[in-house]
N, C-alpha and C positions, 0 to 999 in steps of 0.2 A: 462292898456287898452288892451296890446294884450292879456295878462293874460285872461281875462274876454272874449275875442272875443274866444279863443281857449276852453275856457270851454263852451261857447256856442257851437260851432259846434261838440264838444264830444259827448252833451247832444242828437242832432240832430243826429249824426251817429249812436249811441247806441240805438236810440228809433227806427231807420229803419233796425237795423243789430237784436235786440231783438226777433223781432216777428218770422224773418225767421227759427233764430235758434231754437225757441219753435215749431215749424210748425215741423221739423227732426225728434224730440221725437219720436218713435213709440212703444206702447205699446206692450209689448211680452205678445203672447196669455200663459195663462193657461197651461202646461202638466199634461194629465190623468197617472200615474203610479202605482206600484202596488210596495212594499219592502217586500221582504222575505229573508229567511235565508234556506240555504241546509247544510248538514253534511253527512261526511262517515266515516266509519273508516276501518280499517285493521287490524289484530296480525300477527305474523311472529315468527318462531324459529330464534333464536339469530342463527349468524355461526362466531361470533367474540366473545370471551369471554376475558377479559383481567384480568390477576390474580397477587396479588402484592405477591411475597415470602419475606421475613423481614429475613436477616441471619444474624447472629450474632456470635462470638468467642467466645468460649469455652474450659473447662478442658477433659482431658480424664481420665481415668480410672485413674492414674499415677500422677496423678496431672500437668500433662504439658497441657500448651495453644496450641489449636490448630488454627493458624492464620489465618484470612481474605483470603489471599491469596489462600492460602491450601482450604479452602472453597469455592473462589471463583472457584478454578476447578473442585473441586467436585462436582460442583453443575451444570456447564456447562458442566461435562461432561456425568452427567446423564441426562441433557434435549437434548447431541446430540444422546444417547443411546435411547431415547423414540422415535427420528426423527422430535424432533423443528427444525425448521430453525434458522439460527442465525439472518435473520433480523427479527424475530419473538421477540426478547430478545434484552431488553433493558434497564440500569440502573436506577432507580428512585432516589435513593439517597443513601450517604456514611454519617456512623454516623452522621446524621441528616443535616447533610452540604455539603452533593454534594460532587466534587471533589476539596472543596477551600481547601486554603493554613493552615488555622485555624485544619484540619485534620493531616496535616506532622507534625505541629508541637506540636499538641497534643501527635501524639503517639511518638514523639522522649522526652515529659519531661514525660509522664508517663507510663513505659512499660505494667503496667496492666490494662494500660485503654482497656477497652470492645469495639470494633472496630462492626460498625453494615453496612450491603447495603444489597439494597432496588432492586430487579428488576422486571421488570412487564415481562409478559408472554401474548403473543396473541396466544389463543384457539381459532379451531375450533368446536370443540365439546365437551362433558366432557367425552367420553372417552379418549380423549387425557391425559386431567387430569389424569385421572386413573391412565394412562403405568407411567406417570413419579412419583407421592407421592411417591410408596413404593421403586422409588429408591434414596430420598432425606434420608441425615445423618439428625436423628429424634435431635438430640443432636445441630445443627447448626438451623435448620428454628426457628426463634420465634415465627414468626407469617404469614397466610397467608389466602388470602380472595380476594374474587370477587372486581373489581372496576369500572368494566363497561361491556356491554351488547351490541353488537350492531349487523346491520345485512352489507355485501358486497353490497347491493344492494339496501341501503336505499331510495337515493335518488328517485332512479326510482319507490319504493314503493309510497314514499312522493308524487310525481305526479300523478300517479294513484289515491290514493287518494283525491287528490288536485280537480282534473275534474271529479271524480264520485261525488263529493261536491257541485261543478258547476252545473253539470245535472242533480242532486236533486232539488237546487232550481230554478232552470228554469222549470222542471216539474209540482213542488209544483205552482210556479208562473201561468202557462197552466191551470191546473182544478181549482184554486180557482176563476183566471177571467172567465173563461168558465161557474163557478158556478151564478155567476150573468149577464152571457150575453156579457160580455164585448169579445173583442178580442185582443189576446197579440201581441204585436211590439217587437223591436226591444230590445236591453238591454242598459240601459242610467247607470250603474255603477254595477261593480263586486269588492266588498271590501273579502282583506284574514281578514279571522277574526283569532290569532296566537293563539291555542292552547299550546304551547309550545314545548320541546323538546319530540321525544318518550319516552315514560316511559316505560323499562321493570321490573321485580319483578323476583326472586327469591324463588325456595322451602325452605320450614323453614328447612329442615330433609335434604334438600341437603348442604346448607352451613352450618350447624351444625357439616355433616361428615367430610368437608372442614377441621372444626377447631379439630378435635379431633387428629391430629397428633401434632397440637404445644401445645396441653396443659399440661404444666408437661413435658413436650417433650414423653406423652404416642404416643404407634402406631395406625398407620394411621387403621381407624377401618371400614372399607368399600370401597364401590365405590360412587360416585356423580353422578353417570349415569342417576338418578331417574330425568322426565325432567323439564325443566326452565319452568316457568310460560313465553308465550309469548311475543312480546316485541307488544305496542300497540297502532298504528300510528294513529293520529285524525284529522279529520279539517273539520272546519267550513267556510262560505261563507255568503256573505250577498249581495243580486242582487236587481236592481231596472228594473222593465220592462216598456215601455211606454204602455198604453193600447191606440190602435185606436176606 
C-alpha cells in the first residue's frame, strides 16, 4: 500500500516539475557566418647547412693501414685549419654502431677489420664547404653529402608567415561579405591547417660537385658555391567570421 501511495505522489510531482523544466529550453538563434581559408608563404637562404663526412681506414702507398685514430685527427685538424668550431662537429656514428662495446671487441678479434665514423659538420654557407674538401685526405673520406638545410631564424620566419596567413583570410573574408552586402563581425574560429615541415631542395650540379671527391677517392673537382635552391616556408589558415 505505501508502495502504491508513493508511486502515486511521484506521478503528481513529476507532472508539476515537467512543464517548468520544458518552459528553460531556450532556443539558440541561428549564426550568419562566412568560412574561408588564407595562405602565405616565404623562401629564405639556408644559413645552416649540416654535412655528413663517412671516413673510413685505409692502406697507404706501402701497404700499411692507416688507423681511425690517425684519421680521426686528420680530419679535425683540417676543419680547425678551415675555422669550424668545434661545437660545430659532431659524431654520427662508429662502424655502423656508435661508440658500443660490439666496436672494441671487433677490432680486438679482427685486426683488419675496416674501422668506419660518421661526423656531421654545421655550415654556414658553402663557402665554408669550399676552404675545408681540398683539405680532407681524398684516400680516407668515403663518402659525403648534404643531410639537412635549415635557417637560425626559422621560427620567427614560421610566425610571420603564420599572421600574413591570418590576414589573408580575414581580408578574403572582408570583400566577399561586402560582395553581397553583408557586414563582417568578429572571428568565431581560426583553425592551423599543417602544411608540414619547411622543405628545402638542392642544386643538382652542386651536390654532384659534393660527391666527386669520394668517388674512386678522385679529387675534389670544384667549388659548391653555385646557390641552394631556397628553403620554402608555407601555411595555411582556415577562419570563420560571424556576419552582422
Amino acid at each position: 500500500m505505501k508502495a502504491i501511495k508513493f508511486l502515486i505522489v511521484s506521478i503528481l510531482l513529476f507532472s508539476l516539475v515537467a512543464p517548468s523544466q520544458s518552459q528553460t529550453i531556450i532556443q539558440q538563434p541561428k549564426i550568419k557566418k562566412i568560412v574561408v581559408t588564407g595562405s602565405s608563404e616565404m623562401e629564405v637562404d639556408p644559413d645552416e647547412i649540416y654535412v655528413n663526412f663517412m671516413l673510413r681506414e685505409y692502406q697507404n702507398n706501402k701497404k700499411e693501414k692507416i688507423g681511425i685514430e690517425v684519421i680521426k685527427k686528420e680530419f679535425l685538424e683540417a676543419c680547425a685549419k678551415s675555422g669550424i668550431l668545434k661545437e660545430n662537429i659532431r659524431v654520427d656514428g662508429m662502424a655502423g654502431n656508435a661508440y658500443s662495446d660490439w666496436f672494441i671487441r671487433k677490432k680486438k678479434q679482427e685486426p683488419d677489420f675496416i674501422a668506419n665514423i660518421t661526423y656531421v659538420i654545421k655550415f654556414s654557407s658553402t663557402k665554408m664547404i669550399d676552404d675545408l674538401i681540398p683539405r680532407l685526405n681524398d684516400n680516407a673520406v668515403l663518402n659525403m653529402y648534404i643531410s639537412k638545410m635549415d635557417h637560425s631564424k626559422m621560427e620567427t620566419f614560421r610566425k610571420e608567415v603564420k599572421i600574413k596567413a591570418t590576414q589573408a583570410a580575414k581580408d578574403k573574408a572582408l570583400y566577399l561579405s561586402q560582395s553581397i552586402g553583408e557586414k563582417l563581425g568578429g572571428a568565431l574560429l581560426i583553425e592551423e591547417i599543417d602544411n608540414g615541415t619547411p622543405y628545402p631542395l638542392m642544386m643538382k650540379a652542386s651536390n654532384m660537385a659534393m660527391m666527386e671527391m669520394s668517388n674512386d677517392g678522385a679529387a675534389y673537382g670544384g667549388e659548391t658555391s653555385m646557390p641552394f635552391e631556397k628553403i620554402k616556408i608555407r601555411f595555411e589558415t582556415r577562419a570563420e567570421f560571424e556576419l552582422e
